[in-house]
KOLVO-79044 format. One line per 2 residues: number of its first residue (from 1); their letters; for each residue x, y, z of N, C-alpha, C, O. Coordinates in nm, 2 decimals. Each point is the difference from the previous one (the first is absolute). Example, Ala and Ser with C-alpha at 12.3 -4.5 7.8 and 13.67 -1.06 7.14 Angstrom:
BEGIN
1) as) 1.32 -0.57 0.78 -0.09 0.12 0.00 0.09 0.12 0.00 0.10 0.00 0.07 ~ -0.14 0.11 -0.14 0.09 0.11 0.00 -0.08 0.11 0.08 0.05 0.11 0.01 $
This chain:
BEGIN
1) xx) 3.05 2.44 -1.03 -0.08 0.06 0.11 -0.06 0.13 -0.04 0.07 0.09 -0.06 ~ -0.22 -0.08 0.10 -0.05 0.11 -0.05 0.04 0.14 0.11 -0.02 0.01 0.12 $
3) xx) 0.07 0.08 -0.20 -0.03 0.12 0.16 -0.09 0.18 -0.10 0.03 0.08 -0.09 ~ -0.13 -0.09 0.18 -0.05 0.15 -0.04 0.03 0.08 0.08 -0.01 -0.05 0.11 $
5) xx) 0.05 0.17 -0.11 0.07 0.12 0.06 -0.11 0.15 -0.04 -0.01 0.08 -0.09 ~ -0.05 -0.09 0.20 -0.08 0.14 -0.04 0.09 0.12 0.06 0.10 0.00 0.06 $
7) xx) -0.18 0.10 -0.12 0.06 0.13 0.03 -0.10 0.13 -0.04 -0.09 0.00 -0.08 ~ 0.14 0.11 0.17 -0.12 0.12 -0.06 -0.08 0.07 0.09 -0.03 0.12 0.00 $
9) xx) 0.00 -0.26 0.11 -0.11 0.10 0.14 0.02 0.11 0.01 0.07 0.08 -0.07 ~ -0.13 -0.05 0.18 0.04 0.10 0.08 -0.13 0.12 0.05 -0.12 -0.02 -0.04 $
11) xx) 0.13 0.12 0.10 -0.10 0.07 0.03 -0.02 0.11 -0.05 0.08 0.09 -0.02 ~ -0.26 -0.10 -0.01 -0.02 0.12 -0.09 -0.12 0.07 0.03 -0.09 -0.06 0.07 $
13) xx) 0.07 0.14 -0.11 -0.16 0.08 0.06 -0.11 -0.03 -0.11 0.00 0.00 -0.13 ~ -0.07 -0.03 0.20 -0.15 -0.03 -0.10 0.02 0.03 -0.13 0.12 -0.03 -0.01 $
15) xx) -0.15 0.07 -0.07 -0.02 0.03 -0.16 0.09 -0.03 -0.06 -0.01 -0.02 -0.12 ~ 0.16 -0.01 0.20 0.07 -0.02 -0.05 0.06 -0.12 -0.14 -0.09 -0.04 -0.08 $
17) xx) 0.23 0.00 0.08 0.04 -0.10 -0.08 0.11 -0.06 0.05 0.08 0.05 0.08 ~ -0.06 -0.22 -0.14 0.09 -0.02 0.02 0.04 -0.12 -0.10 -0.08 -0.03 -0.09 $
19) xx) 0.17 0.00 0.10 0.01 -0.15 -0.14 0.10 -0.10 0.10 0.10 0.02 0.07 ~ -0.15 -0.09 -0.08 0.07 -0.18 0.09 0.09 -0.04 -0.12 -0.05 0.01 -0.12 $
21) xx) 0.15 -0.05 0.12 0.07 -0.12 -0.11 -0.02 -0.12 0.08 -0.04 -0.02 0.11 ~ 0.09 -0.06 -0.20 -0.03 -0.20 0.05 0.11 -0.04 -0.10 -0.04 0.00 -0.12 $
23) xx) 0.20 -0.06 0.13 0.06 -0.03 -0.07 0.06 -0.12 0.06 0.04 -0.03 0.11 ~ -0.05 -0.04 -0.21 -0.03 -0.16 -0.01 0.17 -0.10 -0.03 0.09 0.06 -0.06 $
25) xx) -0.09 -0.15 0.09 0.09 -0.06 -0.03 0.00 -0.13 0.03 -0.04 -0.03 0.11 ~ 0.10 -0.07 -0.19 0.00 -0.14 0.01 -0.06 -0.08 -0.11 0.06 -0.10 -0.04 $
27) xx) -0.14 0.12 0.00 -0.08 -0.04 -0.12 -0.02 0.13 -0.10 0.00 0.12 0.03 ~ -0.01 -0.19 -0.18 -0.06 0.07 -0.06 -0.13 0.07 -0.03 -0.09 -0.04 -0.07 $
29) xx) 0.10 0.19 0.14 -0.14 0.07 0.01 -0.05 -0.01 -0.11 -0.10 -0.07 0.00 ~ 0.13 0.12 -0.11 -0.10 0.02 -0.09 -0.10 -0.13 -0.03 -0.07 -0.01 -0.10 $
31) xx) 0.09 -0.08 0.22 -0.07 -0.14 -0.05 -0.14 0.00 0.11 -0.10 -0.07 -0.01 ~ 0.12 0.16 0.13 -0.13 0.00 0.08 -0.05 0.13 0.03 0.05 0.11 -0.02 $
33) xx) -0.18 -0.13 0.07 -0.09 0.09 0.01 0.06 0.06 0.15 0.08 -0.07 0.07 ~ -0.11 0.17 -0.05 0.07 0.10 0.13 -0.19 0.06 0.09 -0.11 -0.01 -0.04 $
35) xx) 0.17 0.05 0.15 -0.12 0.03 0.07 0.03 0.09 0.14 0.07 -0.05 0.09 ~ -0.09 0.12 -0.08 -0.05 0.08 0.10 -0.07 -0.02 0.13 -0.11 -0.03 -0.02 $
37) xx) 0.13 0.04 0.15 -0.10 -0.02 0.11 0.05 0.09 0.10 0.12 0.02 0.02 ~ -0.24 0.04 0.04 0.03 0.04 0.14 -0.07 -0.03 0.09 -0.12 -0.04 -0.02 $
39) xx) 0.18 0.05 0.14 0.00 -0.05 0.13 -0.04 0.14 0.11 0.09 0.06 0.03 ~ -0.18 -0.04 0.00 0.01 0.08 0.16 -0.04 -0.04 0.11 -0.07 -0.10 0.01 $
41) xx) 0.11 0.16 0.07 0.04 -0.05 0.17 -0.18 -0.06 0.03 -0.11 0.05 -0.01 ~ 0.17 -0.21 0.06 -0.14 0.00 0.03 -0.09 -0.10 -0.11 -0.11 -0.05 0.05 $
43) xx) 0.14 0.04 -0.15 -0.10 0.00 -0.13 0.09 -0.09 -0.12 0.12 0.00 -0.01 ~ -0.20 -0.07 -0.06 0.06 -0.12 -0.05 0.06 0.05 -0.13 -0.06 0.10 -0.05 $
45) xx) 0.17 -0.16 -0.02 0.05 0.04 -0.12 -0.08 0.03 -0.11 -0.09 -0.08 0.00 ~ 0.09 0.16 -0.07 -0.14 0.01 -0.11 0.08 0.08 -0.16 0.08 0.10 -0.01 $
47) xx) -0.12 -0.18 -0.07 0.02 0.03 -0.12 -0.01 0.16 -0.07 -0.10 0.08 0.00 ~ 0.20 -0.06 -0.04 0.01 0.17 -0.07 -0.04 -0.04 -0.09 -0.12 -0.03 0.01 $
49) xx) 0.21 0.01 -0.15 0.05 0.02 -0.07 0.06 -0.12 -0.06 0.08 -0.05 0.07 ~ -0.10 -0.02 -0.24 0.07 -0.08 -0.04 0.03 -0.01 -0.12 -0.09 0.06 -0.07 $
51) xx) 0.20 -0.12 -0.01 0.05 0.10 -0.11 -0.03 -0.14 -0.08 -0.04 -0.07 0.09 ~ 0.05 -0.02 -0.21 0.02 -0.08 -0.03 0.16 -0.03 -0.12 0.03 0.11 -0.04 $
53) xx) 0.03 -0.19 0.02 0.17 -0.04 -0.02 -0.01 0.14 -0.11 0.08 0.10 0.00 ~ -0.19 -0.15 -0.10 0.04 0.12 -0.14 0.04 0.14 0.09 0.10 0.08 -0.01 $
55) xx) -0.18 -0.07 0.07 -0.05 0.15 0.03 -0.14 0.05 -0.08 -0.03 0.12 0.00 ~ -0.04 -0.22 -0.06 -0.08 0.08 -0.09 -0.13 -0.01 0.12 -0.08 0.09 0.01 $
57) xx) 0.07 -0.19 0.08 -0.14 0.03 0.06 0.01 -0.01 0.15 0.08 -0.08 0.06 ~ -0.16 0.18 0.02 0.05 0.06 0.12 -0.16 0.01 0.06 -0.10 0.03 -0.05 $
59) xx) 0.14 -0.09 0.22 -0.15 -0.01 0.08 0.03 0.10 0.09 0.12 0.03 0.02 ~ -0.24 0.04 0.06 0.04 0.10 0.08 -0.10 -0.05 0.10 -0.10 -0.05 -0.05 $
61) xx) 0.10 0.04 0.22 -0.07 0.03 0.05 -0.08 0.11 -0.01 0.06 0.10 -0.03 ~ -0.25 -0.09 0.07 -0.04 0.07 -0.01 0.03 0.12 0.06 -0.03 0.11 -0.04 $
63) xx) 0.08 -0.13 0.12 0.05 0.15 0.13 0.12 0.10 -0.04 0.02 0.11 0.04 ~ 0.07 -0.19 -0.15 0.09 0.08 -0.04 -0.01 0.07 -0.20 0.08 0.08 -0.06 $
65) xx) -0.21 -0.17 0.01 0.00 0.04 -0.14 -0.03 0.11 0.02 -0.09 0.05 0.07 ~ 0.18 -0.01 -0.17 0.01 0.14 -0.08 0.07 0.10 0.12 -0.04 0.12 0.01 $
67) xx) 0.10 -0.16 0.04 0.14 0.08 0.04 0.12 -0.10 0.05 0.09 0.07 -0.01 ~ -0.04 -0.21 0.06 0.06 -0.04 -0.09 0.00 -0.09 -0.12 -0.10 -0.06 -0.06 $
69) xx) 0.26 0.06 0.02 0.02 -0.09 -0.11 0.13 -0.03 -0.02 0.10 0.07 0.00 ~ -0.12 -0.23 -0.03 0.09 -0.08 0.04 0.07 -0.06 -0.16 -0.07 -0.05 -0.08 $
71) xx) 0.20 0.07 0.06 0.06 0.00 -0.14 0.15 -0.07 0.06 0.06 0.02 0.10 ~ -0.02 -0.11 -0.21 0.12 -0.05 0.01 0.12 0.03 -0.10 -0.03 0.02 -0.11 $
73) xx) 0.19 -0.03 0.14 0.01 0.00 -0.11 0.11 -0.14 0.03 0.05 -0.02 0.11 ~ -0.02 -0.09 -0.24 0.02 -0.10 -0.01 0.14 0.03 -0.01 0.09 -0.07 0.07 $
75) xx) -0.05 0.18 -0.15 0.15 -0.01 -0.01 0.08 0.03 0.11 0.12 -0.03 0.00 ~ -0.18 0.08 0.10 0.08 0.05 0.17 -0.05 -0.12 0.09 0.08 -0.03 0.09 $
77) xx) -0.22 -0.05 -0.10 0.00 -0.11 0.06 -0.07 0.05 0.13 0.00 -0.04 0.12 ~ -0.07 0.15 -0.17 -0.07 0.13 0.10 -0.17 -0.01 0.01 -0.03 -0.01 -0.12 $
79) xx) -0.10 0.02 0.21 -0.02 0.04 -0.02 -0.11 0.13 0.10 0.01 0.01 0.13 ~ -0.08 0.05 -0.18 -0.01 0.13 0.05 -0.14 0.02 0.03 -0.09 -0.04 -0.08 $
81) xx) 0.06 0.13 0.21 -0.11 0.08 0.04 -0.01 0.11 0.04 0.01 0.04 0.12 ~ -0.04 0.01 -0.22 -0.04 0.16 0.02 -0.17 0.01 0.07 -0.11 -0.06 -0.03 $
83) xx) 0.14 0.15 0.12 -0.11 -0.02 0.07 0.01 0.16 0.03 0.10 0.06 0.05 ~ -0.23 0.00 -0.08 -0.01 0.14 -0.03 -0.11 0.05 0.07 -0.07 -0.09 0.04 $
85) xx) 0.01 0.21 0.01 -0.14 0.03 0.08 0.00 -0.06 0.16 -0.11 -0.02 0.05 ~ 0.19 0.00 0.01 0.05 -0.13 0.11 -0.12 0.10 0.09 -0.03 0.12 0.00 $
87) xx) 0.00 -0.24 0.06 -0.11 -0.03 0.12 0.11 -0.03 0.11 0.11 -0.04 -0.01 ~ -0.23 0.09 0.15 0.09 -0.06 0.10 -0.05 -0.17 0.05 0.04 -0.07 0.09 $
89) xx) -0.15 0.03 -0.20 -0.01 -0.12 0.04 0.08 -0.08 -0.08 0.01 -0.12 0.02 ~ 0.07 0.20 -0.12 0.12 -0.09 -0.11 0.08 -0.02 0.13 0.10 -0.05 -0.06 $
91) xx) -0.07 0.06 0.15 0.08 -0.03 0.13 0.03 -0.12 0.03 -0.09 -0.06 0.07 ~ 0.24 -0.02 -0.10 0.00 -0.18 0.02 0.11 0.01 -0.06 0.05 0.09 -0.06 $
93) xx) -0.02 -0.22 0.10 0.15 -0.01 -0.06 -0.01 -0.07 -0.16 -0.11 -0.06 -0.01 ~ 0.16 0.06 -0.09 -0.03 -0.03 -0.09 0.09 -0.10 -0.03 0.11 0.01 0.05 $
95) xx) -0.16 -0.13 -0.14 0.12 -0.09 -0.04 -0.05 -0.02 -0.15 -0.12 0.02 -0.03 ~ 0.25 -0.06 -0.06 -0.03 -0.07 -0.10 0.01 -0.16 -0.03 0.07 -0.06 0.07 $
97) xx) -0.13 -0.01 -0.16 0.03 -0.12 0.03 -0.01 -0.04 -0.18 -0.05 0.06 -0.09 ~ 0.11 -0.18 0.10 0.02 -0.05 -0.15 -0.07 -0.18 0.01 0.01 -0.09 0.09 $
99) xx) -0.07 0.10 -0.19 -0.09 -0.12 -0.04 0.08 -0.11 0.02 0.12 0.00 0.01 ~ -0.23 -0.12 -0.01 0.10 -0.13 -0.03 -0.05 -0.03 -0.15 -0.11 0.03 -0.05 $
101) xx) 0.18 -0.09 0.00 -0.02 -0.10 -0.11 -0.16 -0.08 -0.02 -0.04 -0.08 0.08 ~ -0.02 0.13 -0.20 -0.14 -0.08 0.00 -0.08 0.09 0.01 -0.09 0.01 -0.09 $
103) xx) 0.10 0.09 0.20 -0.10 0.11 -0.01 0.00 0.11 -0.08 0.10 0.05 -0.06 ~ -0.26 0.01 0.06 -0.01 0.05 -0.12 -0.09 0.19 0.03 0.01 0.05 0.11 $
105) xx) -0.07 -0.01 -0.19 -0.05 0.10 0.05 -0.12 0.05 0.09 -0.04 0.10 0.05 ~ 0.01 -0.25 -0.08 -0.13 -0.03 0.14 0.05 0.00 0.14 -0.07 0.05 0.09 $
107) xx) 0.20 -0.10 -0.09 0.03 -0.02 0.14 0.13 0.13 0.05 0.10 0.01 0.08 ~ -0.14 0.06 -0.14 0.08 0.16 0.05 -0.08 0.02 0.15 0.07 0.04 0.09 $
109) xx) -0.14 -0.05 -0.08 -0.06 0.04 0.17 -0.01 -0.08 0.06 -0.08 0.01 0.09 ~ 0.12 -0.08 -0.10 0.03 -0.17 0.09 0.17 0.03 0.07 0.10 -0.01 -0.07 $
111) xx) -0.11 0.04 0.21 0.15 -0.02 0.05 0.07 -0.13 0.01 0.12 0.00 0.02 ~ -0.20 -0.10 -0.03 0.03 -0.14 -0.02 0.04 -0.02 -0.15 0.06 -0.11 -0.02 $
113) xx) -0.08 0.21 -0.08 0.09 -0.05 -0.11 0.14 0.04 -0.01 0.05 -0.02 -0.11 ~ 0.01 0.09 0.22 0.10 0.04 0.00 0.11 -0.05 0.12 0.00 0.03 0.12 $
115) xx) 0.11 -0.13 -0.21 0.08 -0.05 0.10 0.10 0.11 0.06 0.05 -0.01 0.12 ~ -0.02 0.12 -0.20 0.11 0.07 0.04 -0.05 0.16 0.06 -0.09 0.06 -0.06 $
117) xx) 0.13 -0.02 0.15 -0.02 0.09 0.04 0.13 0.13 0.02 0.13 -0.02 0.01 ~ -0.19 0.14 0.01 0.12 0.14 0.05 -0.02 -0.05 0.18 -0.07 -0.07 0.06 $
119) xx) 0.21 0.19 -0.04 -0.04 0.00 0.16 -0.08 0.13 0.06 -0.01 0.06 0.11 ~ -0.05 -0.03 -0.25 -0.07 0.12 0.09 0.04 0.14 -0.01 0.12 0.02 0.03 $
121) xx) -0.18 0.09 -0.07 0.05 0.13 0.00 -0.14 0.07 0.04 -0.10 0.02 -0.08 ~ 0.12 0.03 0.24 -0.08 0.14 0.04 -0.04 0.13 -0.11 0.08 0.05 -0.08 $
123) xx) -0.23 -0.04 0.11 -0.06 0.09 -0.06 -0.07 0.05 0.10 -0.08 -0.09 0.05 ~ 0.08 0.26 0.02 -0.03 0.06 0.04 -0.09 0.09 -0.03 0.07 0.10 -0.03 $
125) xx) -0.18 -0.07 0.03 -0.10 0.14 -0.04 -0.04 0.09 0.12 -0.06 -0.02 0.11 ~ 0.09 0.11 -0.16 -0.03 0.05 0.13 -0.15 0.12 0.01 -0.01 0.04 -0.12 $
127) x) -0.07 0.01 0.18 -0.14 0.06 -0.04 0.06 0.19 0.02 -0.08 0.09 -0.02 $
């Protein structure tokens, strides 16, 4: 059984920083691609951030390149978003989610390629 456990939210003032973890368990990570989404009140889940199994190739939504970045590490079974410059529209709850089997680095922004999901960790910005 798969379980992702995020961690990290919490509230911060504009410009600020924060880093999410996503630590994984049940299968072995270092075999799927990991992904990022947030959710705000109101507004449908939408793609951050997605890392692929190596770690060598990483997709960003346009709204967050070049202030976050999303890095894993295989031997903790972790992985991470630092998310830096924070907007108060970065405001939503954030989850991580882990690939299924078969998919590849095309389908990082597809929430449909991801069977497993976090329960969720609040990110607050405040102006």
């Amino acid at each position: 059984q798969v379980q992702l456990v995020e961690s990290g939210g919490g509230l911060v003032q504009a410009g600020g920083s924060l880093r999410l973890s996503c630590t994984a368990s049940g299968r072995t990570f270092s075999n799927y691609n990991m992904g990022w989404f947030r959710q705000a009140p109101g507004k449908e889940r939408d793609f951050v951030a997605g890392d692929t199994w190596s770690g060598v190739s990483s997709l960003y939504a346009d709204s967050v390149k070049g202030r976050f970045i999303i890095s894993r590490d295989n031997a903790k079974n972790t992985v991470y978003l630092q998310m830096d410059s924070l907007k108060p529209e970065d405001t939503a709850v954030y989850y991580c989610a882990q690939q299924g089997a078969g998919y590849g680095y095309g389908d990082l922004r597809r929430p449909g390629a991801y069977p497993y999901w976090g329960q969720g960790t609040q990110v607050t910005v405040s102006s």
